[in-house]
C-alpha positions in Angstrom: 0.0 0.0 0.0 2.5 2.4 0.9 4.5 1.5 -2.6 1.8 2.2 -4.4 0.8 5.2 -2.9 4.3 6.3 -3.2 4.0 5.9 -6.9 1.0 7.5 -7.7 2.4 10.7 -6.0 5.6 10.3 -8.0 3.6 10.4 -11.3 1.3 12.7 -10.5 1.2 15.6 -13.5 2.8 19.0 -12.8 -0.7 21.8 -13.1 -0.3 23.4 -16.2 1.6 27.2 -16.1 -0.7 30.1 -15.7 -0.4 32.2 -19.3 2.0 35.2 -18.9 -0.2 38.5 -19.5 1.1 40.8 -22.1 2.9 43.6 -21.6 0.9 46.8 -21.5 2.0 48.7 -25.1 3.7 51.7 -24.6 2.1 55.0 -25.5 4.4 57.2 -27.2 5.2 60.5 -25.5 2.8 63.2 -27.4 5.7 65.1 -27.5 7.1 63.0 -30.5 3.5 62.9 -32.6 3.2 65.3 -35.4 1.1 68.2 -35.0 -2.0 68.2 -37.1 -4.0 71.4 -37.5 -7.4 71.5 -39.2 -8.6 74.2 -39.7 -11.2 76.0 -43.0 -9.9 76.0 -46.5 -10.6 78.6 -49.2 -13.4 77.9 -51.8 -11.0 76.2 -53.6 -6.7 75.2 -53.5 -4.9 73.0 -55.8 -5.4 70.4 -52.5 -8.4 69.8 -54.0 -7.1 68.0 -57.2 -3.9 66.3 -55.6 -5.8 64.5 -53.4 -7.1 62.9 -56.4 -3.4 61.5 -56.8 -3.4 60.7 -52.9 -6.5 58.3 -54.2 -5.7 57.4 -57.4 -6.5 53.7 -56.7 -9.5 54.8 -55.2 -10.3 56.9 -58.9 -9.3 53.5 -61.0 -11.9 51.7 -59.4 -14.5 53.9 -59.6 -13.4 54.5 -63.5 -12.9 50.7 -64.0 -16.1 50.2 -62.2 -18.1 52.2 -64.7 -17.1 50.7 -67.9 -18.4 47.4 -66.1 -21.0 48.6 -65.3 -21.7 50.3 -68.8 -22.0 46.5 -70.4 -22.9 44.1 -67.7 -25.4 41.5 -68.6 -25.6 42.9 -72.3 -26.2 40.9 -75.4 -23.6 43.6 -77.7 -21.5 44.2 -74.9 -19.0 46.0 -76.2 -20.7 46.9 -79.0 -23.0 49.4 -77.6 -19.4 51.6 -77.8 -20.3 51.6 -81.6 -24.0 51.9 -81.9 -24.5 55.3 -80.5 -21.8 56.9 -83.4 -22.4 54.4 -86.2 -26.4 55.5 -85.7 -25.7 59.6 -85.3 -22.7 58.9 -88.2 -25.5 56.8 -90.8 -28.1 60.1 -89.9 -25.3 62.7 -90.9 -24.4 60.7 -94.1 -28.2 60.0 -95.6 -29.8 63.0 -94.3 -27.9 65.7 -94.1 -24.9 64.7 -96.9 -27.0 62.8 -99.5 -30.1 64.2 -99.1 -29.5 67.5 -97.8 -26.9 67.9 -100.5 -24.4 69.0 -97.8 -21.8 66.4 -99.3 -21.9 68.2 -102.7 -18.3 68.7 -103.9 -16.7 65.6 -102.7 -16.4 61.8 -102.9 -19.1 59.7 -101.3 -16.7 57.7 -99.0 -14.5 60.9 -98.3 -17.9 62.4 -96.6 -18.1 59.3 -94.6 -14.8 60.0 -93.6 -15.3 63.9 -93.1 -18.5 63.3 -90.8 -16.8 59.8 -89.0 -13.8 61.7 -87.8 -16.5 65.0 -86.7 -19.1 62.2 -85.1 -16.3 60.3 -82.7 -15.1 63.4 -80.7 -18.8 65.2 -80.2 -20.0 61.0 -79.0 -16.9 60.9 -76.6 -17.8 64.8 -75.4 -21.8 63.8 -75.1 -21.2 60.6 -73.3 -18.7 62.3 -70.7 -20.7 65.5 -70.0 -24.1 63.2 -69.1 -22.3 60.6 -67.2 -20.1 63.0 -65.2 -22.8 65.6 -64.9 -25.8 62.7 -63.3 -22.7 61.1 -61.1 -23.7 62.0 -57.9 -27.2 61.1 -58.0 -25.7 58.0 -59.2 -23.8 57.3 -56.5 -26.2 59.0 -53.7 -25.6 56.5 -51.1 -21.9 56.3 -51.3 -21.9 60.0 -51.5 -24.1 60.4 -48.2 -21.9 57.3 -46.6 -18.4 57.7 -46.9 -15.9 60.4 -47.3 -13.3 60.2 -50.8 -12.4 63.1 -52.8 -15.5 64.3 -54.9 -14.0 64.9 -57.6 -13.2 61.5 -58.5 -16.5 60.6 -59.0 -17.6 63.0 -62.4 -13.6 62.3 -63.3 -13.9 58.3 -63.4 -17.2 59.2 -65.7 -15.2 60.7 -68.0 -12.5 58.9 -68.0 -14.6 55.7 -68.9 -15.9 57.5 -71.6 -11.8 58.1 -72.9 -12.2 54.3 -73.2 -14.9 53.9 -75.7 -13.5 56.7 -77.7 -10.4 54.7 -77.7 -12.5 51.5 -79.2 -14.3 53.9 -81.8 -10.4 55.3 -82.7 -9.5 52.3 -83.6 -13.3 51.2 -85.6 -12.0 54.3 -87.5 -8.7 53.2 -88.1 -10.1 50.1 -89.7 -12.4 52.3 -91.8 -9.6 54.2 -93.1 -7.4 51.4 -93.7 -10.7 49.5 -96.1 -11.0 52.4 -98.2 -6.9 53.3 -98.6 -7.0 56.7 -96.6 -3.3 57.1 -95.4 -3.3 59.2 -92.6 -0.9 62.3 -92.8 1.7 63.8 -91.1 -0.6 65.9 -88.8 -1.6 63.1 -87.3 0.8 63.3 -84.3 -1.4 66.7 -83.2 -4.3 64.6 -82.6 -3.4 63.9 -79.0 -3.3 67.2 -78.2 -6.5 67.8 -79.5 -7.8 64.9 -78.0 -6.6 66.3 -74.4 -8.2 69.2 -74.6 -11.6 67.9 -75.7 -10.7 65.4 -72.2 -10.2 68.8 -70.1 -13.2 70.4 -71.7 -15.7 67.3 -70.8 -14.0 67.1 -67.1 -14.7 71.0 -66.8 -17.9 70.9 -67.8 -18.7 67.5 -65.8 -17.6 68.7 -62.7 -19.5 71.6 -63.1 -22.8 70.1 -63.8 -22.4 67.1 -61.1 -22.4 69.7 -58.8 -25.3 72.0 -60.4 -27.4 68.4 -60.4 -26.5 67.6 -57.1 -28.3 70.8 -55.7 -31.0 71.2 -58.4 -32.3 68.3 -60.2 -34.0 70.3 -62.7 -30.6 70.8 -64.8 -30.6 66.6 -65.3 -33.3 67.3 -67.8 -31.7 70.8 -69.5 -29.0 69.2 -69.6 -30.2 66.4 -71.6 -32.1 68.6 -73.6 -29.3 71.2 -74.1 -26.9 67.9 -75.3 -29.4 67.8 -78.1 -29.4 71.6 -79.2 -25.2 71.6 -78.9 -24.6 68.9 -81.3 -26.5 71.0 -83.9 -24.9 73.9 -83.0 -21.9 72.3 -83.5 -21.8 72.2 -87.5 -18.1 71.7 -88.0 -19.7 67.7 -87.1 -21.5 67.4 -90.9 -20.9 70.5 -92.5 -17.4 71.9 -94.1 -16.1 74.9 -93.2 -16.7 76.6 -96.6 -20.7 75.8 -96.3 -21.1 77.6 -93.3 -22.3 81.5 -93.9 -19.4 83.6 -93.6 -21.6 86.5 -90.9 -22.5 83.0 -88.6 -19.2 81.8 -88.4 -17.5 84.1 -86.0 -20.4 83.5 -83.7 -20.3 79.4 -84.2 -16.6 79.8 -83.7 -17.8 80.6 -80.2 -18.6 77.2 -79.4 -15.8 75.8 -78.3 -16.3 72.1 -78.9 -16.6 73.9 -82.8 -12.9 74.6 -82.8 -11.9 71.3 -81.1 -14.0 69.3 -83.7 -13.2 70.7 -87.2 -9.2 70.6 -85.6 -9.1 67.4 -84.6 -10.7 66.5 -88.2 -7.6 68.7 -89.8 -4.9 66.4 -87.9 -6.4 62.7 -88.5 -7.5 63.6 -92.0 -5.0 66.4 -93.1 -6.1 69.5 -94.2 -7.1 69.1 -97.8 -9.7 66.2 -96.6 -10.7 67.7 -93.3 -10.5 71.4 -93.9 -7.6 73.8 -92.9 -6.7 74.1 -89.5 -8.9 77.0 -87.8 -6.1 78.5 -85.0 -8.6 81.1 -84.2 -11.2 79.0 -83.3 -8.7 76.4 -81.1 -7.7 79.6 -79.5 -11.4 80.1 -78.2 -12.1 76.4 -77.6 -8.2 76.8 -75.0 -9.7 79.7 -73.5 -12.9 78.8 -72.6 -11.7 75.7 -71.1 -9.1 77.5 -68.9 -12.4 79.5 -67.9 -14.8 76.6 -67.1 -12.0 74.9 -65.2 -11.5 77.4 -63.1 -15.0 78.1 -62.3 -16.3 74.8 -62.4 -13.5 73.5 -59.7 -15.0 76.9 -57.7 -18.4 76.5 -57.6 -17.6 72.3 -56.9 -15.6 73.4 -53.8 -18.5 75.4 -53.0 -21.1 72.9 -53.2 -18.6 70.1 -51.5 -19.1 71.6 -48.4 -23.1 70.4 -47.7 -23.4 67.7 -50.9 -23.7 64.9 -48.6 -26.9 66.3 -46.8 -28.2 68.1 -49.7 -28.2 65.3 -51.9 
């Protein structure tokens, strides 16, 4: 008995070792943390548009987002890109060239190609003005939700509107390359051109995002308006000799005019596109230095209260 009980106590398992609490993390001395001040900004900074680049994955998204968006659970998919200017382009042609007698003077196919390379930038223009302009009622909830920089919202818009007109560029390269167009020299402008007609949509989309946002009466004048622009605009159909010589200064006004018939001048060359019109792509710069400036304005403006106003 007392064996035995001698050798159960000798086996007898050790208890198991409390756990060791964690040291307590230690604070750092507020001395060393830098000093943040927050404080009111001015209606509107150059902040404002860097802190796009402080969220530029952020802006991707959102811009990759919408071209998903654009043709999810869609028979064409990305054929829709093409309907809306091969539609507008086959109106232009039989209407106004053929039966309107506006392509009198030149060859058939070299009005198709006149009106295809006026249709592509004024489609690209029209589809980034609406989308940008309608983004925040779009996007109401993550608007009212979350903070992120504005702006990226209207920008992703048209920035996913750079990337059908890319897929329409290179429909129209195609075209070209059927019929035997070489493209001249002047080609290498056409970025450029293409630039500005981007800064011109942004300007105008941020505006308008933020007129929507506090009015919802401009969603339909600007759809409206859309419609009365691309007629306005004739340097789309129409050459440059057709157009009466006292309306001209006045249509020159316009400045997706001057952007249009210029960009036609550098994929075309002059003698199939018209001459270059300086004056008018001096207007078209000007303007868009204007609406940038007051469009990023009146955006900081409206910044401030969008999220319980919309």
């Amino acid at each position: 008995m007392n064996a035995t009980a001698e050798s159960s106590l000798t086996h007898t398992p050790a208890p198991p070792a409390l756990p060791v609490p964690a040291a307590a993390p230690k604070l750092p001395n507020p001395d060393e943390l830098p000093l943040t001040v927050i404080d009111g900004r001015a209606s509107w900074s150059w902040g404002d548009v860097l802190e796009i680049v402080r969220f530029r994955e952020l802006f991707w998204q959102f811009t990759l987002r919408d071209i998903k968006i654009r043709y999810k659970q869609t028979i064409l998919g990305l054929g829709w890109s093409f309907f809306q200017p091969i539609t507008t382009i086959l109106m232009f042609v039989i209407f106004i060239g053929w039966i309107g007698k506006a392509a009198e003077g030149m060859d058939r196919w070299n009005y198709v190609l006149f009106v295809v390379a006026g249709v592509l930038p004024w489609t690209f223009f029209d589809s980034a003005l609406m989308n940008a302009g309608i983004s925040f009622v779009n996007n109401e909830q993550l608007v009212s939700k979350v903070y992120f920089p504005r702006l990226a919202l209207p920008l992703s818009n048209v920035f996913a509107a750079v990337f059908d007109w890319l897929v329409c560029m290179a429909l129209f390269a195609v075209i070209m390359a059927c019929v035997g167009f070489v493209p001249p020299w002047q080609i290498v402008f056409a970025p450029f051109i293409m630039g500005l007609m981007i800064l011109l949509a942004s300007s105008f989309g941020i505006f308008f995002s933020a007129l929507i946002a506090e009015q919802r009466d401009f969603r339909y004048l600007l759809q409206f308006g859309m419609q009365l622009w691309m007629f306005a605009t004739p340097g789309i159909y129409l050459q440059a000799n057709k157009i009466p010589d006292a309306a001209y200064p006045w249509i020159q006004l316009n400045p997706v005019q001057g952007i249009v018939t210029n960009f036609r001048s550098c994929v075309l060359g002059p003698e199939a596109g018209g001459p270059f019109d300086f004056v008018g792509l001096g207007i078209a710069i000007g303007i868009t230095m204007l609406v940038t400036v007051v469009g990023l304005i009146y955006f900081r403006r409206v910044d401030r209260t969008i999220a319980d106003r919309i």
